[in-house]
C-alpha positions in Angstrom: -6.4 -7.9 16.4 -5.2 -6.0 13.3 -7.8 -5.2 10.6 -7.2 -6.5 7.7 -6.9 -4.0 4.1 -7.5 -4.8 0.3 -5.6 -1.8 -1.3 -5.9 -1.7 -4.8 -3.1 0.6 -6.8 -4.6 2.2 -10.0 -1.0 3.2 -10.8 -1.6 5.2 -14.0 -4.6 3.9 -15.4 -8.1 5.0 -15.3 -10.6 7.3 -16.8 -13.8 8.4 -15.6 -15.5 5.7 -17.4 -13.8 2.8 -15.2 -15.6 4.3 -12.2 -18.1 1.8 -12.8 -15.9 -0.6 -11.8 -15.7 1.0 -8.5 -19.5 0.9 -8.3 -19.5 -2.6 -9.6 -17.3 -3.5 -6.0 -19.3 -1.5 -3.8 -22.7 -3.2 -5.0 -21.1 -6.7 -4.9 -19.2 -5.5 -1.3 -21.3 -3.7 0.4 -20.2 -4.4 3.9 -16.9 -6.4 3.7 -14.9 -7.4 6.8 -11.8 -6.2 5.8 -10.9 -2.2 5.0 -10.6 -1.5 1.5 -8.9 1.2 -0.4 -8.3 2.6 -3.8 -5.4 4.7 -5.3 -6.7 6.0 -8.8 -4.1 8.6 -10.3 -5.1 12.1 -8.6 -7.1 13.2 -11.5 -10.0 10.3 -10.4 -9.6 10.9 -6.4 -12.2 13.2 -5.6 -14.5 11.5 -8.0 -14.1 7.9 -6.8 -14.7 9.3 -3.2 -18.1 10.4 -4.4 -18.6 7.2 -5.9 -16.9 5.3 -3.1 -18.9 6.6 0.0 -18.4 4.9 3.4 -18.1 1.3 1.5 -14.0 1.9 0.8 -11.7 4.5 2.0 -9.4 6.5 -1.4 -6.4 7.5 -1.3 -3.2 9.0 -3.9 -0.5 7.4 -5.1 2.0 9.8 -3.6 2.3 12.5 -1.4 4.6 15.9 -1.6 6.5 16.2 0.9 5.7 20.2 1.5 2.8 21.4 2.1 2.2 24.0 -1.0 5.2 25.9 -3.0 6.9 25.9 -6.6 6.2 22.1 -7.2 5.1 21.3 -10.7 3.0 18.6 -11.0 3.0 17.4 -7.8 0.2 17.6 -4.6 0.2 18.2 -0.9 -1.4 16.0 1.8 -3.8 18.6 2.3 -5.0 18.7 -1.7 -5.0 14.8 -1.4 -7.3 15.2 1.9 -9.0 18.3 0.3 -10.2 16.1 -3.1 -11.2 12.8 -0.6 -8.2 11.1 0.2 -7.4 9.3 3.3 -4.3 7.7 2.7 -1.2 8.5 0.3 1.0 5.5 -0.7 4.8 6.8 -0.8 8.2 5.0 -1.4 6.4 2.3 -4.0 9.3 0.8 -6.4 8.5 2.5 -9.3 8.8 5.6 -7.8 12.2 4.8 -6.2 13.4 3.9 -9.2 12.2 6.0 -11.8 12.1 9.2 -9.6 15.0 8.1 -7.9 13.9 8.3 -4.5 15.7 7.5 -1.3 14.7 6.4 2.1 15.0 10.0 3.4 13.0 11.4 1.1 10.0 8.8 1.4 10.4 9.6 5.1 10.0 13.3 4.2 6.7 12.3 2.0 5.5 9.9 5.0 5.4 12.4 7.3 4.2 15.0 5.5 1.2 12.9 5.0 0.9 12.0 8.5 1.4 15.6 9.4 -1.8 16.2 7.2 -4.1 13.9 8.3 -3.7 11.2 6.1 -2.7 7.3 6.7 1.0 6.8 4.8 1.3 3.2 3.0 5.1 3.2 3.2 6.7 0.3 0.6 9.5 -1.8 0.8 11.2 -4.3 -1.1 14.0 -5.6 -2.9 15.3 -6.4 -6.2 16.4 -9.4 -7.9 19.4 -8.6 -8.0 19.9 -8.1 -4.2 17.6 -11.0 -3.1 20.5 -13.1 -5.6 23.0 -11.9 -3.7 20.9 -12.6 -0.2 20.9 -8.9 0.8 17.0 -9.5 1.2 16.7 -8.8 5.0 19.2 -6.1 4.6 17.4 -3.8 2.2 14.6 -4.6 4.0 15.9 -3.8 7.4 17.3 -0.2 6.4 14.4 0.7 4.3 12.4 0.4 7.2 14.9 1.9 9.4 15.2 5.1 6.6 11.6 5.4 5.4 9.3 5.2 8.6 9.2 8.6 10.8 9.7 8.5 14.6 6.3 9.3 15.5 5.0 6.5 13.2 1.7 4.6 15.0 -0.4 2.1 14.4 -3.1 4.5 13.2 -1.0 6.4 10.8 1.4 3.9 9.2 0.5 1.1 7.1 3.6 -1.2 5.4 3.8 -2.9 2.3 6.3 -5.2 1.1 6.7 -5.7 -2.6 9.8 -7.8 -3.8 10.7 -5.6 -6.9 10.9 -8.7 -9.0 7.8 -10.0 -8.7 5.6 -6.4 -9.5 3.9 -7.3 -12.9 5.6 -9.5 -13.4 3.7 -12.9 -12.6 6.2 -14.3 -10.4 5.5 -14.7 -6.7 7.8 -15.5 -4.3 7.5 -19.0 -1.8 5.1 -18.4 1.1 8.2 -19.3 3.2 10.0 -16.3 1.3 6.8 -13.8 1.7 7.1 -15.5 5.9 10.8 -14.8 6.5 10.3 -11.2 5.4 6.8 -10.4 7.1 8.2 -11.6 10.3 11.4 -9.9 9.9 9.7 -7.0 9.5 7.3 -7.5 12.8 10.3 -7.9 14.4 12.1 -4.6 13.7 8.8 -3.0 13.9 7.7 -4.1 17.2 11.8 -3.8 18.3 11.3 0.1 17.6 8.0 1.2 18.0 7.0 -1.4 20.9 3.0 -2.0 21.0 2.1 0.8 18.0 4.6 -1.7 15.8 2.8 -4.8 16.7 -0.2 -2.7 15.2 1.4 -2.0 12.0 -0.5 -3.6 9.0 1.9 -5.4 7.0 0.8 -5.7 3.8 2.2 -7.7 0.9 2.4 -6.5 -2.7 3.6 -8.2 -6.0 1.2 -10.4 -8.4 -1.4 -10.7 -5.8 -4.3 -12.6 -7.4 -7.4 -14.2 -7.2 -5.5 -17.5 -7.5 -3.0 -17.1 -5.2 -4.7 -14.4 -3.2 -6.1 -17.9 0.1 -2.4 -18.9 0.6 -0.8 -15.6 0.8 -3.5 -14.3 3.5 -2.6 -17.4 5.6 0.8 -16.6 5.6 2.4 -15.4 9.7 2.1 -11.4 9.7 0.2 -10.6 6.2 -2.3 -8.2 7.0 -3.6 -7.8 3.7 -2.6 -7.0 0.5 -1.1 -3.9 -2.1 -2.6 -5.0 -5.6 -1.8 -3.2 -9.1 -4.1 -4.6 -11.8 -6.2 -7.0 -10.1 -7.5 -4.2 -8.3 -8.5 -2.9 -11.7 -11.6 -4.9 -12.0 -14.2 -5.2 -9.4 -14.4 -9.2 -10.2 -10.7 -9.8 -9.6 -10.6 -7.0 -6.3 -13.9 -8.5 -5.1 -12.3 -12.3 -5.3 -9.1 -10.3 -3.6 -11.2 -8.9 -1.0 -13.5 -12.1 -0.6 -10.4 -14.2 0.1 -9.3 -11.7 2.6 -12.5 -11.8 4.4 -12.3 -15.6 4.7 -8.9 -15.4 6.1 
Protein backbone atom coordinates (compact mmCIF):
# COMPACT_ATOMS: atom_id res chain seq x y z
CA UNK A 1 0.00 0.00 0.00
CA UNK A 2 1.22 3.51 -0.86
CA UNK A 3 1.20 6.14 1.92
CA UNK A 4 -0.64 8.77 1.39
CA UNK A 5 1.01 12.76 1.44
CA UNK A 6 -0.56 16.25 2.10
CA UNK A 7 2.14 18.61 0.57
CA UNK A 8 1.45 22.02 1.05
CA UNK A 9 3.42 24.65 -1.45
CA UNK A 10 4.17 27.98 0.25
CA UNK A 11 5.22 29.29 -3.21
CA UNK A 12 6.43 32.79 -2.23
CA UNK A 13 4.61 33.61 0.66
CA UNK A 14 5.52 33.59 4.25
CA UNK A 15 7.24 35.31 7.00
CA UNK A 16 8.36 34.18 10.22
CA UNK A 17 5.21 35.27 11.78
CA UNK A 18 3.05 32.66 9.75
CA UNK A 19 5.00 29.86 11.53
CA UNK A 20 2.33 29.81 13.89
CA UNK A 21 0.28 28.48 11.44
CA UNK A 22 2.66 25.54 11.17
CA UNK A 23 2.33 25.07 14.95
CA UNK A 24 -1.35 25.63 14.75
CA UNK A 25 -1.36 22.11 12.36
CA UNK A 26 0.97 20.19 14.38
CA UNK A 27 -1.16 20.83 17.64
CA UNK A 28 -4.47 20.05 15.78
CA UNK A 29 -2.40 16.98 13.78
CA UNK A 30 -0.41 15.50 15.95
CA UNK A 31 -0.26 12.07 14.65
CA UNK A 32 -2.07 12.04 11.16
CA UNK A 33 -2.17 8.90 9.03
CA UNK A 34 -0.99 10.33 6.05
CA UNK A 35 2.77 12.07 5.55
CA UNK A 36 2.68 15.68 5.38
CA UNK A 37 4.97 18.13 4.01
CA UNK A 38 5.63 21.82 3.67
CA UNK A 39 7.62 23.88 1.04
CA UNK A 40 8.04 27.52 2.60
CA UNK A 41 10.37 29.71 0.34
CA UNK A 42 14.03 28.76 1.49
CA UNK A 43 14.37 31.64 3.67
CA UNK A 44 11.66 29.79 6.35
CA UNK A 45 13.04 26.06 5.81
CA UNK A 46 15.34 25.55 8.47
CA UNK A 47 13.03 27.40 10.73
CA UNK A 48 9.83 25.47 10.01
CA UNK A 49 11.92 22.25 10.56
CA UNK A 50 12.47 23.43 14.07
CA UNK A 51 9.03 24.19 14.45
CA UNK A 52 7.88 21.12 12.46
CA UNK A 53 9.67 18.25 14.35
CA UNK A 54 8.83 14.63 13.61
CA UNK A 55 4.93 15.78 13.13
CA UNK A 56 5.60 16.82 9.11
CA UNK A 57 8.53 16.37 6.98
CA UNK A 58 9.95 20.21 5.02
CA UNK A 59 11.09 20.52 2.08
CA UNK A 60 12.23 23.63 -0.91
CA UNK A 61 10.52 24.60 -3.61
CA UNK A 62 13.33 23.83 -5.97
CA UNK A 63 16.53 22.24 -6.18
CA UNK A 64 19.90 23.33 -8.25
CA UNK A 65 20.85 21.10 -10.26
CA UNK A 66 24.91 21.30 -9.17
CA UNK A 67 25.98 20.78 -6.20
CA UNK A 68 27.81 24.36 -5.29
CA UNK A 69 29.36 26.88 -7.96
CA UNK A 70 28.75 30.51 -9.47
CA UNK A 71 24.88 30.21 -9.07
CA UNK A 72 23.25 33.41 -7.84
CA UNK A 73 20.42 33.01 -5.96
CA UNK A 74 19.93 29.58 -6.23
CA UNK A 75 20.62 26.39 -3.59
CA UNK A 76 22.06 22.91 -3.66
CA UNK A 77 20.37 19.67 -2.40
CA UNK A 78 22.83 19.59 0.16
CA UNK A 79 22.02 23.37 1.55
CA UNK A 80 18.26 22.26 1.22
CA UNK A 81 19.26 19.04 3.39
CA UNK A 82 21.75 21.14 5.44
CA UNK A 83 18.80 23.89 6.58
CA UNK A 84 16.12 20.71 7.24
CA UNK A 85 14.81 19.76 4.05
CA UNK A 86 13.75 16.37 2.96
CA UNK A 87 12.33 16.81 -0.18
CA UNK A 88 12.76 19.52 -3.14
CA UNK A 89 9.74 20.02 -5.48
CA UNK A 90 11.21 20.61 -9.19
CA UNK A 91 9.60 21.04 -12.67
CA UNK A 92 6.30 22.94 -10.94
CA UNK A 93 4.46 25.06 -13.82
CA UNK A 94 5.48 28.27 -12.76
CA UNK A 95 8.84 27.42 -12.87
CA UNK A 96 8.61 25.90 -16.38
CA UNK A 97 7.11 28.75 -17.55
CA UNK A 98 8.58 31.69 -16.03
CA UNK A 99 12.14 30.18 -15.85
CA UNK A 100 11.61 28.52 -18.84
CA UNK A 101 12.50 25.11 -17.93
CA UNK A 102 12.55 21.98 -19.93
CA UNK A 103 12.10 18.39 -19.22
CA UNK A 104 15.97 17.92 -19.30
CA UNK A 105 16.63 20.29 -17.09
CA UNK A 106 14.02 19.21 -14.28
CA UNK A 107 15.65 15.89 -14.80
CA UNK A 108 18.96 17.50 -14.07
CA UNK A 109 17.30 19.19 -10.81
CA UNK A 110 15.58 15.69 -9.92
CA UNK A 111 18.52 14.01 -9.73
CA UNK A 112 20.60 16.22 -8.22
CA UNK A 113 18.23 16.02 -5.39
CA UNK A 114 18.06 12.47 -5.29
CA UNK A 115 21.86 12.35 -5.65
CA UNK A 116 21.76 14.42 -2.27
CA UNK A 117 19.62 12.70 -0.22
CA UNK A 118 16.49 14.31 -0.66
CA UNK A 119 12.88 12.93 -1.99
CA UNK A 120 12.25 14.89 -5.66
CA UNK A 121 8.36 15.93 -6.15
CA UNK A 122 8.65 15.94 -9.95
CA UNK A 123 5.32 17.96 -11.58
CA UNK A 124 3.50 17.55 -14.62
CA UNK A 125 0.81 19.00 -16.41
CA UNK A 126 -0.73 20.62 -19.16
CA UNK A 127 -2.16 23.78 -20.34
CA UNK A 128 -5.34 24.87 -21.57
CA UNK A 129 -4.35 25.28 -24.52
CA UNK A 130 -3.04 21.72 -25.15
CA UNK A 131 -5.78 19.90 -23.18
CA UNK A 132 -8.17 22.09 -26.13
CA UNK A 133 -6.40 20.66 -28.55
CA UNK A 134 -6.53 16.97 -26.68
CA UNK A 135 -2.69 16.72 -26.47
CA UNK A 136 -3.37 15.95 -22.64
CA UNK A 137 -1.94 12.45 -22.53
CA UNK A 138 0.78 13.50 -24.80
CA UNK A 139 2.41 16.29 -22.70
CA UNK A 140 1.86 14.14 -19.99
CA UNK A 141 3.42 11.09 -21.44
CA UNK A 142 6.79 12.95 -22.54
CA UNK A 143 7.06 14.97 -19.42
CA UNK A 144 7.22 11.92 -17.62
CA UNK A 145 9.34 10.25 -20.07
CA UNK A 146 11.92 13.71 -20.06
CA UNK A 147 11.68 14.72 -16.35
CA UNK A 148 12.05 11.44 -14.22
CA UNK A 149 15.84 10.00 -13.99
CA UNK A 150 16.53 6.28 -14.64
CA UNK A 151 17.33 5.41 -11.30
CA UNK A 152 14.00 6.88 -10.09
CA UNK A 153 12.32 4.53 -7.01
CA UNK A 154 9.65 4.50 -5.09
CA UNK A 155 11.54 5.96 -2.17
CA UNK A 156 13.00 8.86 -4.00
CA UNK A 157 10.37 10.04 -6.47
CA UNK A 158 7.13 11.43 -5.69
CA UNK A 159 4.70 12.76 -8.93
CA UNK A 160 2.38 15.43 -9.03
CA UNK A 161 0.08 16.27 -11.69
CA UNK A 162 -1.23 19.87 -11.89
CA UNK A 163 -3.32 20.80 -15.11
CA UNK A 164 -1.75 24.34 -15.67
CA UNK A 165 -5.20 25.72 -16.02
CA UNK A 166 -6.67 24.89 -13.02
CA UNK A 167 -3.47 26.39 -10.58
CA UNK A 168 -5.16 29.32 -8.76
CA UNK A 169 -7.34 29.50 -10.58
CA UNK A 170 -10.61 27.87 -9.00
CA UNK A 171 -11.28 25.58 -11.74
CA UNK A 172 -10.90 21.86 -11.26
CA UNK A 173 -11.03 19.43 -13.68
CA UNK A 174 -13.89 16.27 -13.80
CA UNK A 175 -12.91 13.42 -11.51
CA UNK A 176 -13.05 11.35 -14.72
CA UNK A 177 -10.48 14.00 -16.20
CA UNK A 178 -8.19 13.92 -12.82
CA UNK A 179 -8.83 9.50 -13.51
CA UNK A 180 -7.81 9.32 -17.17
CA UNK A 181 -4.61 11.05 -16.29
CA UNK A 182 -3.64 9.40 -12.88
CA UNK A 183 -4.03 6.07 -14.50
CA UNK A 184 -2.27 7.10 -17.54
CA UNK A 185 0.40 7.94 -15.61
CA UNK A 186 0.44 4.53 -13.38
CA UNK A 187 0.57 3.01 -16.48
CA UNK A 188 3.75 4.55 -18.00
CA UNK A 189 5.12 4.45 -14.61
CA UNK A 190 4.70 0.95 -13.73
CA UNK A 191 5.56 0.22 -17.92
CA UNK A 192 9.18 1.71 -17.05
CA UNK A 193 10.05 1.30 -13.73
CA UNK A 194 8.18 -2.17 -13.05
CA UNK A 195 7.33 -2.60 -9.12
CA UNK A 196 9.37 0.89 -7.90
CA UNK A 197 6.56 2.60 -10.47
CA UNK A 198 3.62 0.98 -8.88
CA UNK A 199 5.19 2.66 -5.74
CA UNK A 200 5.27 6.09 -7.11
CA UNK A 201 2.97 8.48 -5.21
CA UNK A 202 0.92 10.22 -7.58
CA UNK A 203 -0.22 13.16 -6.39
CA UNK A 204 -2.67 15.67 -7.78
CA UNK A 205 -2.24 19.50 -7.65
CA UNK A 206 -4.57 22.37 -8.88
CA UNK A 207 -7.43 24.16 -6.56
CA UNK A 208 -7.33 21.35 -4.09
CA UNK A 209 -9.64 22.30 -1.23
CA UNK A 210 -11.38 21.60 1.65
CA UNK A 211 -14.54 21.26 -0.42
CA UNK A 212 -13.51 19.27 -2.98
CA UNK A 213 -10.58 17.86 -1.22
CA UNK A 214 -13.29 13.82 -0.21
CA UNK A 215 -13.93 13.29 -4.02
CA UNK A 216 -10.61 13.92 -5.43
CA UNK A 217 -8.86 11.45 -2.75
CA UNK A 218 -11.45 8.74 -3.92
CA UNK A 219 -10.36 9.15 -7.30
CA UNK A 220 -8.22 5.46 -9.04
CA UNK A 221 -4.37 6.34 -8.41
CA UNK A 222 -4.52 9.82 -6.26
CA UNK A 223 -2.16 9.35 -3.68
CA UNK A 224 -2.51 12.57 -2.10
CA UNK A 225 -2.36 15.95 -2.89
CA UNK A 226 0.20 19.28 -4.02
CA UNK A 227 -1.78 22.32 -2.43
CA UNK A 228 -0.76 26.19 -2.94
CA UNK A 229 -2.81 28.39 -0.60
CA UNK A 230 -4.89 26.10 1.15
CA UNK A 231 -1.85 24.80 2.65
CA UNK A 232 -1.46 28.31 3.89
CA UNK A 233 -3.67 27.95 6.82
CA UNK A 234 -3.56 25.26 9.31
CA UNK A 235 -7.66 25.12 9.21
CA UNK A 236 -7.78 24.65 5.47
CA UNK A 237 -4.39 22.06 5.35
CA UNK A 238 -5.82 20.33 8.54
CA UNK A 239 -9.42 19.80 6.58
CA UNK A 240 -6.94 18.75 3.52
CA UNK A 241 -5.16 16.47 5.55
CA UNK A 242 -8.32 15.19 7.64
CA UNK A 243 -10.02 14.26 4.32
CA UNK A 244 -6.91 12.45 3.31
CA UNK A 245 -6.88 10.42 6.34
CA UNK A 246 -10.46 9.33 5.88
CA UNK A 247 -9.71 8.30 2.41
Amino acid sequence: MRTKLAAGNWKMNGLKADLAEVEALVAAHPSPLCDVLLCPPATLISAMAQVAGASLDVGAQDCHMKGSGAHTGDISAAMIADAGGSHAIVGHSERRADHHESDVMVRAKAEAAIEGGLIAVICVGETESQRDAGETLTIIGNQLKGSLPDHATAANTVVAYEPVWAIGTGRTPTLEQIAEVHDFMRNALVKRFGAEGDGMRLLYGGSVKPSNATEIFAVSNVDGALVGGASLKAADFGAIIAALDAA
